[in-house]
C-alpha positions in Angstrom: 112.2 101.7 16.3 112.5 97.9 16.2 112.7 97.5 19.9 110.1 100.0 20.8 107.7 98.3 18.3 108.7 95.0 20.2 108.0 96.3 23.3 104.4 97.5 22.5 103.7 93.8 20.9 105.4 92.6 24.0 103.2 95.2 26.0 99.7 94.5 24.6 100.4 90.8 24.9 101.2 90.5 28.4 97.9 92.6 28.8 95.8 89.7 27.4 97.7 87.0 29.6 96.0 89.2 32.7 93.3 89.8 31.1 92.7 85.8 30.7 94.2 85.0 34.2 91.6 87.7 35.7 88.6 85.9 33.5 89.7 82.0 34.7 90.1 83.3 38.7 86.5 84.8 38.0 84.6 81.2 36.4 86.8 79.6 38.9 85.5 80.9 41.9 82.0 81.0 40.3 82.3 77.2 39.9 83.1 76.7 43.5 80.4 79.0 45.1 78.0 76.8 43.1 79.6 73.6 43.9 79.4 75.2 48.2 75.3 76.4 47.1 74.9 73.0 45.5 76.3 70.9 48.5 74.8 73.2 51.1 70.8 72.5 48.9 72.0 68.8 49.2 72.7 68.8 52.7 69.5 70.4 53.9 67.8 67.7 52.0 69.7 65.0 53.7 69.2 66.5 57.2 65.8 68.1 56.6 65.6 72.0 56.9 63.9 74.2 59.8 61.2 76.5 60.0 60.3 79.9 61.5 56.6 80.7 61.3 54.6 84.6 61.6 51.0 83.9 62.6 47.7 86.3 61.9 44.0 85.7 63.0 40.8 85.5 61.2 39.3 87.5 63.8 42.4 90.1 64.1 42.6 93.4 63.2 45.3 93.5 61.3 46.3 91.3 58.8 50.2 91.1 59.4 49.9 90.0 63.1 47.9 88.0 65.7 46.3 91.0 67.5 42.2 91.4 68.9 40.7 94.6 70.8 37.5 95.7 71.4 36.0 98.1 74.4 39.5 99.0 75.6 41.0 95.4 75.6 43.6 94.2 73.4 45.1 91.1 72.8 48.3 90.2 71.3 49.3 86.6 70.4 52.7 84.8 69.7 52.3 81.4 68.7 55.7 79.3 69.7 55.8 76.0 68.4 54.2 73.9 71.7 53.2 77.0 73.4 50.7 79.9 72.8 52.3 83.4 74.2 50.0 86.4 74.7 49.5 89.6 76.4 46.1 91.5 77.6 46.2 95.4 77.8 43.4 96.6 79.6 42.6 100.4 78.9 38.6 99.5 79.7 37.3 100.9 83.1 36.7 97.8 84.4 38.8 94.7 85.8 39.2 92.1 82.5 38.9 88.4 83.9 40.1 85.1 81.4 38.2 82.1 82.8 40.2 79.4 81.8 38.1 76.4 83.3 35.6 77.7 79.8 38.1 78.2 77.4 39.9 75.5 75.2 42.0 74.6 71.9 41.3 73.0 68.7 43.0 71.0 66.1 41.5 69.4 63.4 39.3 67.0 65.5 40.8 66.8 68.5 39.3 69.7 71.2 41.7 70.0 74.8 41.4 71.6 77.6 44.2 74.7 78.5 46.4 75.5 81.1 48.5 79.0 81.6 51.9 79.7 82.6 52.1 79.0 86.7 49.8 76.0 86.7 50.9 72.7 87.0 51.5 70.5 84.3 49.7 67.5 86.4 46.6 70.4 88.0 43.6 69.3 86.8 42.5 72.3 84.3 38.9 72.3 85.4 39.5 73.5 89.1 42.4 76.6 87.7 41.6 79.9 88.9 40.8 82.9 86.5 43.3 85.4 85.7 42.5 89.0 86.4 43.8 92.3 84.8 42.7 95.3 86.7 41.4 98.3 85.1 45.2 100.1 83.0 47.2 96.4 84.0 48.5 94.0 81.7 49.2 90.7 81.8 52.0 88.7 80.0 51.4 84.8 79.9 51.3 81.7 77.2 48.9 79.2 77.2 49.5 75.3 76.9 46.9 73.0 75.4 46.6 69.7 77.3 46.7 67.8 74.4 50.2 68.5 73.7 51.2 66.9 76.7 52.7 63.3 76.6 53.7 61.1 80.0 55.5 57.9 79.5 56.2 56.5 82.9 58.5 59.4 84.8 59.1 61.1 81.6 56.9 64.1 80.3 57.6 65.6 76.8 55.6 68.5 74.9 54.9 68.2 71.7 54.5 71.0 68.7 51.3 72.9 67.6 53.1 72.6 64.4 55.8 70.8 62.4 59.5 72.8 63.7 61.4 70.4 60.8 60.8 68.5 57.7 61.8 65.1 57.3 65.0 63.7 55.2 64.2 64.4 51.6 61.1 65.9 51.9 62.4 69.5 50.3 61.4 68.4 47.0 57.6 68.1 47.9 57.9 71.5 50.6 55.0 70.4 52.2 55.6 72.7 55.0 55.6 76.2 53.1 52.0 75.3 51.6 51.4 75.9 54.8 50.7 79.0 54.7 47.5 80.9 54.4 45.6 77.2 56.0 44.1 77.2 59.5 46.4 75.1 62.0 44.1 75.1 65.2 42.0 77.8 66.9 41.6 78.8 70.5 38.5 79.5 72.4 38.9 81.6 75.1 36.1 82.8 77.5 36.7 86.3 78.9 34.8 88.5 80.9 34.7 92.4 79.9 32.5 95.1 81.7 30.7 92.6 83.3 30.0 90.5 80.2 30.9 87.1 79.4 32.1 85.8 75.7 33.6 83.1 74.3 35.8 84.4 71.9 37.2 82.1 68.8 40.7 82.8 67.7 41.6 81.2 64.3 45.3 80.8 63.8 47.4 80.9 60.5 51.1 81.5 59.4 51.2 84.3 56.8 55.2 83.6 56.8 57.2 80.7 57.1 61.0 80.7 57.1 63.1 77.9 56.3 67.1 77.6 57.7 69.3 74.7 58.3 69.2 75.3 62.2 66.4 75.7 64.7 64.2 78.5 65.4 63.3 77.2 68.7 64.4 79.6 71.7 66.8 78.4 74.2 
């Protein structure tokens, strides 16, 4: 009787050892996943983080995307950092024409001039032809305000619409994600439709923004 009672004692004891072995391994790896969160939080803020952004329209019809249509025409637009992508659907019974030598961006104060995919970088913008989506044709295109543009010598470089990155240390203030919900330019584009010219105004504004520690932009 002596030796089974030892054994239960011995038993119930060894059952507490893995009890408290199973309870350090557990605070132990919960002390090192915060210590990996902790240095990642620290690292962004060294190296600055990256942002993603979704974009809506004042004048759009819905709310979660950048979309306009209106007597068979619709419009779809993709905002990419230092380039405006877009498509036109044309379900009207008439041929849709965008006359870009009428159409332009702004930013704040500063108003430019636009080109389209296909057109020179060095063309000057006021002699482009229209584009022209036949009656049932789309077009897929983006749009490039001239303003973005920067020559230095032989070297050309394109600038961003809006900030891709924050700068070193500047997570505390997260300028970036007040972003959201404030207009950050507007395009005016001048469009013909059954014979009848507009300039329409498109006001642009990110209803997300995402934040990593790589970048968003395409390859």
């Amino acid at each position: 009787m002596i030796i089974k009672a030892d054994l239960i004692m011995f038993i119930a004891s060894y059952r507490k050892v893995i009890r408290l072995v199973l309870l350090l391994c557990v605070a132990i790896s919960a002390i090192v996943q915060q210590g990996c969160i902790t240095s990642q939080k620290m690292m962004d803020a060294v190296h600055g983080q990256y942002y993603q952004y979704k974009f809506s329209m004042r004048e759009s019809n819905s709310r979660k995307k950048a979309v306009w249509q209106k007597d068979g025409v619709q419009i779809i637009f993709s905002p990419d950092y230092n380039r405006i992508n877009f498509s036109v659907i044309n379900h009207s019974e008439r041929p849709v024409e965008i006359i870009w030598t009428k159409s332009a961006m702004v930013q704040q104060s500063d108003s430019s001039a636009i080109i389209h995919g296909g057109i020179s970088l060095s063309s000057n913008p006021r002699i482009q032809p229209s584009s022209v989506i036949a009656k049932g044709k789309n077009l897929q295109d983006f749009i490039l305000p001239l303003l973005l543009i920067n020559v230095n010598g032989q070297k050309l470089s394109i600038r961003d619409l809006y900030p891709e990155k924050d700068d070193e240390l500047s997570v505390k203030n997260d300028w970036i994600m007040h972003l959201i919900g404030q207009d950050l330019f507007k395009l005016y584009l001048t469009i013909k439709i059954n014979d009848q010219e507009e300039k329409l105004p498109f006001t642009f504004y990110p209803i997300e923004i995402m934040r990593g520690a790589h970048s968003f932009k395409k390859q």
